[in-house]
Phi, psi and omega in degrees: 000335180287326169271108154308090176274027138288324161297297173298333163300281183304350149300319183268346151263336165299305185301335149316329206266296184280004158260323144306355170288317199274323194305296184293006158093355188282352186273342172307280145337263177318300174342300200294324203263352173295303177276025189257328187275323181286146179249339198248134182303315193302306202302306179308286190318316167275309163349293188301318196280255271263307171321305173312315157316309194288323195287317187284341189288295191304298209258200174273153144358272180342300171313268217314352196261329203236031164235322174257347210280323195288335162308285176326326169307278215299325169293351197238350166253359127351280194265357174052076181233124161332120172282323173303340197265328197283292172349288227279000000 
């Protein structure tokens, strides 16, 4: 009773979703253009801080952590930025 097999279902299909995201290059793609309008390491980092804010207020937490962190990867081997310091 304790486990929602609604929840997980629609968890395992957004992870689904951002994999085929990734598979077409578009999480890629955001990444690239985020550090292409930003000048500053700091500007990316608030860029990322403010999508997140915005994205858990519209979606749940969850949503909004497993919608950015394959960004933040792809951004962070761009740009040779620590991942855990952007993550954490």
């Amino acid at each position: 009773s304790d486990i929602d097999a609604n929840t997980i279902t629609s968890l395992a299909a957004l992870i689904l979703l951002i994999t085929i995201y990734q598979a077409l290059n578009i999480l890629k793609f955001i990444a690239n253009y985020i550090v292409a309008k930003c000048s500053t390491i700091r500007s990316v980092i608030l860029v990322l801080l403010l999508c997140s804010f915005f994205g858990s207020m519209f979606f749940t937490n969850d949503v909004a952590i497993l919608t950015l962190v394959p960004i933040v990867f792809s951004i962070a081997q761009k740009i040779n930025l620590p991942k855990i310091l952007t993550i954490s």
